[in-house]
C-alpha positions as CSV (number, residue, x, y, z in Angstrom):
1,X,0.0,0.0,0.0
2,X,1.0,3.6,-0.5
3,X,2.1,6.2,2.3
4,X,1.6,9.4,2.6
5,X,4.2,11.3,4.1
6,X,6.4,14.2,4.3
7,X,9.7,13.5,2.8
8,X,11.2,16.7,4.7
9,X,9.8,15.1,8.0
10,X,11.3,11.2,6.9
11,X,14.8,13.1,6.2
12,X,14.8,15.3,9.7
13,X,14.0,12.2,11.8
14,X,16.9,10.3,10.0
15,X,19.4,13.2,10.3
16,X,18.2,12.7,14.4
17,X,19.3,9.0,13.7
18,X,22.4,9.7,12.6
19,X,23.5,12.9,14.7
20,X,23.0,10.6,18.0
21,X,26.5,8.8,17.3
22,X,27.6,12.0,18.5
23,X,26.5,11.1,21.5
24,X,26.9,14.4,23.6
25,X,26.7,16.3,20.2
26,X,23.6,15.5,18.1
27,X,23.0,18.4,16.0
28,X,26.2,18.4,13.6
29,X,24.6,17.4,10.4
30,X,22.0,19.9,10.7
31,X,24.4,22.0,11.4
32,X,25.5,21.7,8.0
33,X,22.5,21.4,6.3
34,X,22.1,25.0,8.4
35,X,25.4,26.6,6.9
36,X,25.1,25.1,3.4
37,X,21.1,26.2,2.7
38,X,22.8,29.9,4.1
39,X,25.5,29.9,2.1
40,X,23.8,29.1,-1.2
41,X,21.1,31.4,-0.3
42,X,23.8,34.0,0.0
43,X,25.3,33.1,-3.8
44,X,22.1,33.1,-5.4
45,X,20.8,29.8,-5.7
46,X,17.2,28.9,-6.2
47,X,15.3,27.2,-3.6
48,X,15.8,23.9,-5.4
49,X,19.3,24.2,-5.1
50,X,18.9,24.9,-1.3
51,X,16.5,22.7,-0.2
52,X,18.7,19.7,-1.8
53,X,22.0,21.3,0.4
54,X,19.4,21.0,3.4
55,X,18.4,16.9,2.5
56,X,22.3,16.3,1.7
57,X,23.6,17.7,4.6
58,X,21.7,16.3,7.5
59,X,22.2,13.2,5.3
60,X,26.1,13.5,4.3
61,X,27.4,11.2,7.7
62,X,24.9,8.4,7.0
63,X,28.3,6.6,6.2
64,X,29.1,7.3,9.8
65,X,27.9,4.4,12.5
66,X,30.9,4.5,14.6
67,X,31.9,6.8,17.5
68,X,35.6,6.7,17.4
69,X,34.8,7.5,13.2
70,X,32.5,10.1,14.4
71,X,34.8,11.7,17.1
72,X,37.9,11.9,14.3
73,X,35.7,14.0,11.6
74,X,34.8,16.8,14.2
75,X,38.1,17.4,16.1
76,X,39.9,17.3,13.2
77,X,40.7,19.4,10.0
78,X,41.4,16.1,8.0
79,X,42.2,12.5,9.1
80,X,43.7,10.0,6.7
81,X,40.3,7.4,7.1
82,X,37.7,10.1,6.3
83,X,37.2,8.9,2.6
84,X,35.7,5.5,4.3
85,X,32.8,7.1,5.5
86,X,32.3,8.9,1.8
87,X,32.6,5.7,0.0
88,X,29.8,3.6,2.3
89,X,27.8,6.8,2.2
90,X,27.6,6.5,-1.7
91,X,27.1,3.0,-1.5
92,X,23.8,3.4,0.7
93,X,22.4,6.5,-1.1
94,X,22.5,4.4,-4.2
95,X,20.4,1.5,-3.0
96,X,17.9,4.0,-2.0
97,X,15.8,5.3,-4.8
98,X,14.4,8.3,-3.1
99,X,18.2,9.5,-1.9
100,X,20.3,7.6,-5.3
101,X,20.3,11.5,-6.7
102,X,22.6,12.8,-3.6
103,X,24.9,9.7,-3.6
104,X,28.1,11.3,-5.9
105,X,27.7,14.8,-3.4
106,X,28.1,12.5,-0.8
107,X,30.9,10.5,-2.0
108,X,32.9,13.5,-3.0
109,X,31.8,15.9,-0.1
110,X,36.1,15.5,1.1
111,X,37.6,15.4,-1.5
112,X,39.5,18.9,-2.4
113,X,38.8,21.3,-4.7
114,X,41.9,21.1,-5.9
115,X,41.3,17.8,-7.0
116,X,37.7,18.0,-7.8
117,X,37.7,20.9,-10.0
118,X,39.2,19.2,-12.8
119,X,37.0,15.6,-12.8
120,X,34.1,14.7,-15.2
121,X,31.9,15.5,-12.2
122,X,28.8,17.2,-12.8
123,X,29.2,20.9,-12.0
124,X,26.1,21.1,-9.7
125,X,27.9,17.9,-7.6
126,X,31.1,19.6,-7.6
127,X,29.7,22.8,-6.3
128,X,27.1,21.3,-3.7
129,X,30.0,18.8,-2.7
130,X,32.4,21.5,-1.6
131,X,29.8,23.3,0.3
132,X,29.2,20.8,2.4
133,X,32.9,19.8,2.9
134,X,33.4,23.7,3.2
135,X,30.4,23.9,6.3
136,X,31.0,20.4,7.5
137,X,34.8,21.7,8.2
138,X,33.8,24.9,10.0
139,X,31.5,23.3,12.1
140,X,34.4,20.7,13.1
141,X,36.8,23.8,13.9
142,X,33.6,25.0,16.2
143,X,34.3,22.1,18.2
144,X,37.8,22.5,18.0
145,X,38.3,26.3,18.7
146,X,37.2,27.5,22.5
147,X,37.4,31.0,22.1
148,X,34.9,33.5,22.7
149,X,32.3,34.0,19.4
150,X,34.0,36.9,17.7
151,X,38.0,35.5,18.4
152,X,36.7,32.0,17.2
153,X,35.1,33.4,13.9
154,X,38.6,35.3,13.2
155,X,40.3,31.9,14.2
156,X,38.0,29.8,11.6
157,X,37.8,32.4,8.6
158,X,41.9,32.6,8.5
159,X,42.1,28.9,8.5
160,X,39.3,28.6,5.8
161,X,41.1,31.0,3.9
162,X,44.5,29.3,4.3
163,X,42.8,26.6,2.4
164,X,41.5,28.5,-0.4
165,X,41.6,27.0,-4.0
166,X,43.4,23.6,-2.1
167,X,40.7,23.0,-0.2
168,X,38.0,24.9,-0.9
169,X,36.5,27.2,-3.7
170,X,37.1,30.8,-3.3
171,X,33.4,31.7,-4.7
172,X,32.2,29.4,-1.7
173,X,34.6,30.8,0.9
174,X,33.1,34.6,-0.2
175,X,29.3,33.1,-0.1
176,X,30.3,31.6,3.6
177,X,32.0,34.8,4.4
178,X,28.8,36.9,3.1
179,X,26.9,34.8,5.0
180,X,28.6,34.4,8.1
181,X,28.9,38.2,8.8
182,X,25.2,38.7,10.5
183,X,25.6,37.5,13.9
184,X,22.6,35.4,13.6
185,X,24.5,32.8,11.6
186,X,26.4,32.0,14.5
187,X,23.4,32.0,16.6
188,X,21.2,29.9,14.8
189,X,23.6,27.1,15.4
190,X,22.5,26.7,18.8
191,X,20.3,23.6,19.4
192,X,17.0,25.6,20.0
193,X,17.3,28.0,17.0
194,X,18.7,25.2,14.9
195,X,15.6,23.1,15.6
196,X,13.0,25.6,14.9
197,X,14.7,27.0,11.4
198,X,14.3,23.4,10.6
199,X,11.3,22.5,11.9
200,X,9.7,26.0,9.9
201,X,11.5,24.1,7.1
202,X,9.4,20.9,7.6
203,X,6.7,22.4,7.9
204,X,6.9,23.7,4.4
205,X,7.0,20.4,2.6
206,X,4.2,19.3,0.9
207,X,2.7,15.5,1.6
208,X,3.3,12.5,-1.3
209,X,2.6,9.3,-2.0
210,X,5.8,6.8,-1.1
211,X,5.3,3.4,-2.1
212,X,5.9,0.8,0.7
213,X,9.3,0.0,-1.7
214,X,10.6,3.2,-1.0
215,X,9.8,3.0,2.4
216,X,11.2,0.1,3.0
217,X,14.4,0.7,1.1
218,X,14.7,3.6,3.4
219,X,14.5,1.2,6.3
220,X,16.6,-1.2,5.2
221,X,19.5,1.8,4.7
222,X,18.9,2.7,8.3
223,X,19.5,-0.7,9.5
224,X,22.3,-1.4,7.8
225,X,23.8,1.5,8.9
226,X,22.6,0.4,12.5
227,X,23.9,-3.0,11.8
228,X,27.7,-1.8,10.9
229,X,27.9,0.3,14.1
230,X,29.6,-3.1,15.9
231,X,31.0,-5.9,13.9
232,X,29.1,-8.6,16.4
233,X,25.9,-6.8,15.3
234,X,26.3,-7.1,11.5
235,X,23.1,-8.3,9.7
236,X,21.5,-8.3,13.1
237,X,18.0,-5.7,11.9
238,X,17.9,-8.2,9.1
239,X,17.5,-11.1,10.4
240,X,15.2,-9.7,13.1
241,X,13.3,-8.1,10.3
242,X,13.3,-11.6,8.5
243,X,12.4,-13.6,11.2
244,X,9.4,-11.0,12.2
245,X,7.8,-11.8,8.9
246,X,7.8,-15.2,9.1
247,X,6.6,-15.5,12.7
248,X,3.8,-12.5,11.2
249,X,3.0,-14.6,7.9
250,X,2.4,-18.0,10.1
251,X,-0.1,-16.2,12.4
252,X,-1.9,-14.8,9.2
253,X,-1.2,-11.0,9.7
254,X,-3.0,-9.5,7.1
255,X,-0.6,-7.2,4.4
256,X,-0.9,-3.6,6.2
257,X,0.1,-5.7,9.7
258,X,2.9,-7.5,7.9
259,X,4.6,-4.1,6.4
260,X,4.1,-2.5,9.5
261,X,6.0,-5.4,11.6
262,X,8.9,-5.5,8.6
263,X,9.4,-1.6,9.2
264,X,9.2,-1.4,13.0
265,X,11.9,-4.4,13.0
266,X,14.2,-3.2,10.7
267,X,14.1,0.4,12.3
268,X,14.4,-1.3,16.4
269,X,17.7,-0.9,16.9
270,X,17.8,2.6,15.6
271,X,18.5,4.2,19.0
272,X,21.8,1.9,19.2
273,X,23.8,4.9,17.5
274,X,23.5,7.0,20.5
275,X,25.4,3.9,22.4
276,X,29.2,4.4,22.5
277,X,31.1,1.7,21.0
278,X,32.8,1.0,23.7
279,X,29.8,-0.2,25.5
280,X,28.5,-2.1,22.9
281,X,31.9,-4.2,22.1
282,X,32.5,-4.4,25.8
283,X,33.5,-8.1,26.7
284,X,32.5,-8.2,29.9
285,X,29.6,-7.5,32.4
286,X,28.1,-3.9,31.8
287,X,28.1,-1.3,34.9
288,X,24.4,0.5,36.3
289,X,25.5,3.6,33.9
290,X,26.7,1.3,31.3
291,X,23.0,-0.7,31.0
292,X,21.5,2.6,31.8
293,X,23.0,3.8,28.2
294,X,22.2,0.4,26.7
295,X,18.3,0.3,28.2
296,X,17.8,3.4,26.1
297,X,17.9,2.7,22.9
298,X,14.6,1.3,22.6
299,X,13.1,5.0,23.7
300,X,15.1,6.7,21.9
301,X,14.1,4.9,18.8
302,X,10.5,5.9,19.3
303,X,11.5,9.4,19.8
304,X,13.7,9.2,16.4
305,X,10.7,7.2,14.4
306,X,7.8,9.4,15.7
307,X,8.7,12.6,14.3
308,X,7.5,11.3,11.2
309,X,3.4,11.9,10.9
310,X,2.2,9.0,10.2
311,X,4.9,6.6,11.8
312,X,3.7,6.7,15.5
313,X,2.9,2.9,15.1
314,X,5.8,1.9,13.7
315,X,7.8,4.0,16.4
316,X,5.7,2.5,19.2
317,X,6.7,-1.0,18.0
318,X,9.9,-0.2,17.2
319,X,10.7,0.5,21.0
320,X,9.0,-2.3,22.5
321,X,10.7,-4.9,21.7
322,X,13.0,-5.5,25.3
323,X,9.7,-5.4,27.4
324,X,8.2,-8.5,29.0
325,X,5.2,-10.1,29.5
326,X,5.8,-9.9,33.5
327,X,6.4,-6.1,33.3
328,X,10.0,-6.4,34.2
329,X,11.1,-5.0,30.8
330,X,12.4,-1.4,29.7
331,X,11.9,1.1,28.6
332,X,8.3,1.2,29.5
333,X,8.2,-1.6,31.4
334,X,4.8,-3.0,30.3
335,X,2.9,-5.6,31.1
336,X,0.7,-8.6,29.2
337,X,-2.0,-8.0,26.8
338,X,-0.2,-4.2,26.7
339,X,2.4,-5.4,25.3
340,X,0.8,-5.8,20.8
341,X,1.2,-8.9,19.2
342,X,3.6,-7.5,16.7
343,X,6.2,-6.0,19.4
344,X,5.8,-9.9,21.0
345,X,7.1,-11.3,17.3
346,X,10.2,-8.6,16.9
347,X,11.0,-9.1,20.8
348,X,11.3,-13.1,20.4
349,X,13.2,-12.7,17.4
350,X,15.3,-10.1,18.6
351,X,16.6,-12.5,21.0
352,X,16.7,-15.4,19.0
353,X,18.6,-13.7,16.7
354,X,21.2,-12.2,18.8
355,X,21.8,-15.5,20.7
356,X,22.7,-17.4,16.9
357,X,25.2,-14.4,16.3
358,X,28.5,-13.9,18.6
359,X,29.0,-11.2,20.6
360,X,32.2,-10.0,22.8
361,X,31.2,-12.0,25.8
362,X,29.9,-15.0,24.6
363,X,30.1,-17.4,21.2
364,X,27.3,-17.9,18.6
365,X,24.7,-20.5,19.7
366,X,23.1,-23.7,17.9
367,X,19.7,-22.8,17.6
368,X,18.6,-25.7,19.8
369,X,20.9,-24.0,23.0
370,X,19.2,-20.7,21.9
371,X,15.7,-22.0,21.7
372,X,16.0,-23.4,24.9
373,X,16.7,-19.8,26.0
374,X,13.6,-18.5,25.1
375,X,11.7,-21.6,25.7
376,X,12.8,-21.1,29.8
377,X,12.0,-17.1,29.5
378,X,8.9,-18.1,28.1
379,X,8.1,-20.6,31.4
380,X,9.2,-17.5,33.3
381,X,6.2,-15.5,31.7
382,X,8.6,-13.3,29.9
383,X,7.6,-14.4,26.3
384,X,5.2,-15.1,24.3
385,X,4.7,-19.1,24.9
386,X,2.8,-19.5,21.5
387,X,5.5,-18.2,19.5
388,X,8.0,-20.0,21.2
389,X,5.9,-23.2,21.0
390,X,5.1,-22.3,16.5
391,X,9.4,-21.7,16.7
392,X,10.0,-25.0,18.3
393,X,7.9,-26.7,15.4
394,X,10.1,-24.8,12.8
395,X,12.9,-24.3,14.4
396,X,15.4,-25.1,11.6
397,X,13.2,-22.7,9.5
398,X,13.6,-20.2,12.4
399,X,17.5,-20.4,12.5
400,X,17.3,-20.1,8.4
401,X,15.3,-16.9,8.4
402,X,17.3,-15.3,11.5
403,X,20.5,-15.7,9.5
404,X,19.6,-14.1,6.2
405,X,21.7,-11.9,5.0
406,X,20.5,-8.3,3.5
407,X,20.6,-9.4,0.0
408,X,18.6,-12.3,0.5
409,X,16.0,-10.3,2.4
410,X,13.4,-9.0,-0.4
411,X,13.1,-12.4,-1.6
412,X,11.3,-13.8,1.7
């Protein structure tokens, strides 16, 4: 079936996805969206123009799941890994039909304009490209320059211009200069101001028609960015998302219910980019403010998800899916018949999935040690007993459809 949504309001709540692996700061890509729609506001562009610098830069990290990856781009000028992030950027953005236009400005968005002047690039890449690298550096010498507003501004334009024509475009340094002179460019980079220019520019896109294709393909970006945050967690949303739509097509969920449950399981483990990686590769037992970090994921997923009219389901299954049937779960800690059917399906096969992979602490299990798992947290009146009881009558099916890989997914 067909969607109607706001594309601004689908890209916003994904830029809040992929700002939290800043962890303490989670507002750099818009940021740069911020910066960049200024800037080419200042040199004349039409509002095409700028409303694409707005979608590409609160989009130009999605190549960015890691912390330490994250921490290296903002506290410094250049760092010899950074291209990583651009390639793997590219790479999503071209699965993903709705974003497949932005994927070149996003692969080239470091690379210097000494060096991208001169390539069979399309002018309008080259031009946004070096915007963003041009604002996405700025913003990284914010960070890196504790001075006092009008000290730090000198401090950034003589290092911008030490770069100029190496790595950046003089006509782009003059529009960020032109820009950057009303003191309210500097302000609106604050959290609160920053959040309501964008959410005035929300507010100003117009609702479509996405096919559930799209959507999903969105999804399915989202999780594998989710998935490469830790390499114990890789194709983890997948096979949770698999699993899910077995588990809903064996209870006869009807088509709406089924895309519904695909999308809330591929997007559960979006609030997992907020956790440091540290935590999440850490080989032994977790402290209180360790779990506390951990525990929150599931909220902060719903927070992410429900920004998007029309996704409050989705969001509200999304972040169920560590509660229990006995009410000892988090982050709501719900209870019983509160708890929907569909968060019961991603929750079991959340587990189940995680127990068949390996992680830090602990090897990869058969699936008959794993169902055995569930089958005693089920006795405990933690799980659903009727799933557990349809997975111990398939299990080997079970086990199959928990270790699909992504490109086997759209054929289940």
């Amino acid at each position: 079936m067909a969607y109607k949504l706001n594309f601004r309001e689908v890209v916003y709540a994904l830029s809040e996805a992929l700002d939290l692996v800043g962890i303490d700061d989670i507002y750099h890509g818009k940021r740069v969206a911020f910066m960049a729609a200024e800037c080419a506001i200042a040199a004349g562009y039409d509002d095409e123009f700028v409303n694409e610098l707005i979608y590409i830069g609160m989009l130009h990290d999605c190549g960015v799941s890691t912390t330490d990856m994250h921490k290296n781009l903002v506290t410094k000028l250049e760092w010899k890994d950074e291209q990583y992030h651009c390639d793997r950027g590219q790479m999503l953005m071209k699965k993903t039909a709705l974003f497949k236009t932005y994927a070149d400005t996003i692969y080239y968005h470091h690379t210097h304009w000494q060096d991208l002047r001169d390539l069979p690039v399309d002018e309008k890449v080259k031009i946004q490209a070096n915007l963003i690298y041009l604002v996405d550096r700025v913003d990284a010498l914010r960070a890196q320059i504790q001075l006092p507003l009008n000290e730090m501004k000198a401090e950034i334009y003589r290092i911008v211009f030490e770069h100029k024509d190496t790595f950046f475009a003089e006509n782009l340094i003059e529009s960020f200069m032109h820009a950057s002179e009303r003191a309210s460019f500097w302000f609106f980079l604050e959290d609160d101001a920053l959040e309501e220019y964008l959410h005035e520019w929300t507010a100003k896109g117009s609702v479509t028609e996405v096919s559930y294709d799209q959507l999903r393909e969105i999804a399915i970006m989202f999780a594998d960015i989710v998935d490469t945050k830790s390499p114990f967690t890789a194709q983890h949303s997948f096979g949770v998302a698999s699993l899910s739509l077995y588990f809903g097509k064996k209870l006869d969920l009807d088509e709406h219910r089924l895309e519904i449950l695909e999308l809330s399981a591929l997007l559960h483990d979006l609030g997992k980019l907020r956790i440091d990686d540290a935590i999440l590769n850490k080989p032994g037992q977790l402290n209180m403010d360790e779990k506390l970090a951990m525990n929150r994921h599931g909220f902060d997923s719903d927070m992410i998800l429900r920004k998007i009219k029309g996704f409050k389901e989705i969001a509200y299954l999304a972040s169920l899916h560590h509660e229990t049937l006995d009410g000892e779960g988090y982050p709501y800690r719900l209870k019983g018949e509160d708890i929907p059917l569909e968060a019961r399906i991603i929750a079991v096969s959340d587990i189940f999935q995680a127990l068949i992979q390996s992680r830090p602490y602990r090897e990869a299990m058969s699936a008959e040690n794993a169902y055995n798992i569930l089958s005693e947290m089920a006795d405990e009146g933690k799980l659903d007993r009727d799933l557990i009881a349809l997975m111990r009558e398939n299990l080997s099916e079970v086990y199959r459809r928990a270790s699909v890989p992504e490109r086997s997914l759209m054929s289940l």
